[in-house]
N, C-alpha and C positions, 0 to 999 in steps of 0.2 A: 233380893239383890238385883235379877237380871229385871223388874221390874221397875225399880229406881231407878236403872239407869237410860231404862227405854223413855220413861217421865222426864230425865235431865235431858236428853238430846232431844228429844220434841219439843221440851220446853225453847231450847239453846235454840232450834229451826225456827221455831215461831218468832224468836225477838229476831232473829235476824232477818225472817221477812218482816218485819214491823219497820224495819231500819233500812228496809231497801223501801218499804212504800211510803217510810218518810223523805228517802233520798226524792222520789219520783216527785213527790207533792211540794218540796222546794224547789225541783226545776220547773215545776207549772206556774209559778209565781212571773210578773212581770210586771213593768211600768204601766202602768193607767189601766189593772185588773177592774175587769168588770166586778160588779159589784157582788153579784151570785157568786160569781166564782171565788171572788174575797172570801164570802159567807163559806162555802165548803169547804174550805181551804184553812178557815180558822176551826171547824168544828174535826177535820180529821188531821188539827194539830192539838185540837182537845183530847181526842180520843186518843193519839198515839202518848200526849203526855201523862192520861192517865193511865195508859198501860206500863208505860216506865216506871212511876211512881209504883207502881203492884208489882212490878219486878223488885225494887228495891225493898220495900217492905218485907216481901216473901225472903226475899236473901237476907234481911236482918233478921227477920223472924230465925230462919234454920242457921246459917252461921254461929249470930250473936253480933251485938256492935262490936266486941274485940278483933275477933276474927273476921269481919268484913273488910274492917277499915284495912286491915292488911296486906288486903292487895291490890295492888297502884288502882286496878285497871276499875276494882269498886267507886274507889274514891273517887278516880275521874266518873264514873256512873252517876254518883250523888252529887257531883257539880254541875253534870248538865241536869239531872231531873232538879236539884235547885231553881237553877234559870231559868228551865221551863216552867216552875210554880210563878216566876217573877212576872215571867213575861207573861204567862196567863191571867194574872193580876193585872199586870200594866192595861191586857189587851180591854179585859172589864172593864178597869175605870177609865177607860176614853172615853167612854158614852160621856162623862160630865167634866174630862179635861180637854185639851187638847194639844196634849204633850206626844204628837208624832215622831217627836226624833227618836225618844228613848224607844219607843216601842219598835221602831226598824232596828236603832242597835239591837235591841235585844233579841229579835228574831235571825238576825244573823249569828248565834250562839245556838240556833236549831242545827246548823250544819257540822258544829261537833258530831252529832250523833252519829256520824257514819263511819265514825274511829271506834264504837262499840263494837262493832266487826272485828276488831283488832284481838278483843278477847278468844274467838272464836278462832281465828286465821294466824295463824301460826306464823306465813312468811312473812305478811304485814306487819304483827306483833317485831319479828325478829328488826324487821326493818326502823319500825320505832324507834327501839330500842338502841340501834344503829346511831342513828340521828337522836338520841338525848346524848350518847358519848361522843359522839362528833362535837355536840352543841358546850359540850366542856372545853375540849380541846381548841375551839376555834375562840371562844371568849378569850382568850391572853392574847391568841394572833388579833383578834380585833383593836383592843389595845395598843399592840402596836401597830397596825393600821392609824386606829384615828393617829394616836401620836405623829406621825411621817407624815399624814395627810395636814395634821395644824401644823408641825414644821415648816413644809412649802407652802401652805398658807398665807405664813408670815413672812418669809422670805421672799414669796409673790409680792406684798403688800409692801415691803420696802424697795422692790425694782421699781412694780409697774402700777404704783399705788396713785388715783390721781393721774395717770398720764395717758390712759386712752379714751381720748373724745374725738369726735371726727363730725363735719359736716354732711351736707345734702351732697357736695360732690364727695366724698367717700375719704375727705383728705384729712391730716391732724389737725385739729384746732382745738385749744385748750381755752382759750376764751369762750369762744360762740358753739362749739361742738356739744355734741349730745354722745353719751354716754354707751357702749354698746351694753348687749344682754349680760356676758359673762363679761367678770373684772375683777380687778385683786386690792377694790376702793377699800373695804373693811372685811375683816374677820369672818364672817358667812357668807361672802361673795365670792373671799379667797376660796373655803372651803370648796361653796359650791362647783368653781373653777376647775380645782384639782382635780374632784370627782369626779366631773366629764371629762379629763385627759385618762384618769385612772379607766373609765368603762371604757372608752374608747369611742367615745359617739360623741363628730365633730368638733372634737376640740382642735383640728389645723383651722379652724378660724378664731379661735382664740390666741393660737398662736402665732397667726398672719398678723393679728390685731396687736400683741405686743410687741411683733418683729415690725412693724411700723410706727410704735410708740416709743420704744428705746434704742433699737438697732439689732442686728445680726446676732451680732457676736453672744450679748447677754439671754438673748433670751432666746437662742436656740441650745446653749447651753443647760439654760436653766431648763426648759421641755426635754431634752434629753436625756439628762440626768433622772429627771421624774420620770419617764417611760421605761427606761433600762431596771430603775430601783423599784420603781411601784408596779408597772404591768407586767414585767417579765421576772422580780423576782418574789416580791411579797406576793402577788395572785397567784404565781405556780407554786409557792410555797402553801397557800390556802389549796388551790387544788390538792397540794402533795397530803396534805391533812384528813382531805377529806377520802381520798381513793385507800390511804393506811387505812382508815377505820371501816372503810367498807368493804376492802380487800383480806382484814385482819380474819376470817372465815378458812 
């Protein structure tokens, strides 16, 4: 027994230094990798995937597939050693394609592995875990996010829909004027619009730009309105979401 268990926990050390020296060899990675270094790079992504693939075999061997698939944190295991079979595929047959994109996607699916930690690590685990119940909870507020956000969308679009163009000297002109960046011209423009008053990055020029497109009065209401309802109370209510379920301990 006391020998079992001395075999699981050395076992357990060794993957998780495998998965720290996988961490390490995805940050040696860079733009315009010399070519050797490419070469090593791809060969101890071979060897780290073929040691994942011999973990998961050894654990379906001694579990069972019943009992494996069981628990979450396997399953995620056999999804990344999947994508590393793919991608070690993909990496093969470039020699006779030259399909680069999929094979950078797909090596960006190497950096899951450092969530295999998770099994091991207890607070990270907890903290996961945290954040899959948060990620329930906030799916309905998202909802009603988007909803509010296409609301003044469209309410944007029938104020100030079509009426901000401005020339070379900075004035309105609806004939000869050009078009600013943000606008409430169509339905994804609106959106986009909202979304930078909602984050809060620069949108008083979007609001200068309406407040000299229709007036004062309309569209310092209409920005108001959206500030008070969207950033001060739906985002503390999304704040307020998230600190319950983190605080819920």
């Amino acid at each position: 027994m006391c020998l079992s268990i001395l075999l699981t926990n050395a076992f357990n050390i060794a993957i998780n230094l495998f998965i720290i020296i996988n961490t390490v060899a995805l940050s040696w990675d860079h733009y315009r990798i010399d070519e050797d270094q490419g070469i090593v790079l791809d060969y101890i992504n071979f060897v780290l995937s073929a040691i994942f693939l011999l973990e998961m075999i050894i654990k379906l061997i001694g579990m069972g597939f019943k009992f494996y698939f069981k628990d979450k944190f396997n399953a995620f295991d056999s999804f990344i050693v999947a994508i590393s079979v793919v991608d070690i595929a993909l990496t093969l047959s470039n020699t006779t394609t030259n399909d680069g994109g999929a094979i950078t996607a797909m090596r960006g699916f190497r950096l899951l592995r450092i969530f295999k930690l998770a099994k091991s690590w207890r607070e990270l685990q907890e903290l996961l875990k945290t954040i899959a119940s948060t990620i329930k909870d906030v799916s309905y507020f998202s909802l009603l996010l988007f909803l509010f956000i296409s609301t003044y969308s469209l309410l944007g679009m029938q104020i100030f829909g079509h009426k901000m163009k401005f020339n070379d000297q900075d004035q309105l002109d609806l004939e000869n004027g050009s078009v600013p960046d943000s606008t409430f011209d169509n339905y994804l423009e609106g959106f986009y619009s909202v979304f930078i008053v909602l984050a809060n990055d620069g949108w008083s020029t979007i609001y200068f730009n309406c407040y000299r497109a229709v007036g004062s009065a309309v569209s310092t209401l209409f920005f108001l309105t959206l500030l008070l309802l969207g950033q001060y109370m739906l985002l503390n209510l999304f704040l307020t979401i998230l600190l319950s379920n983190f605080g819920s301990d």
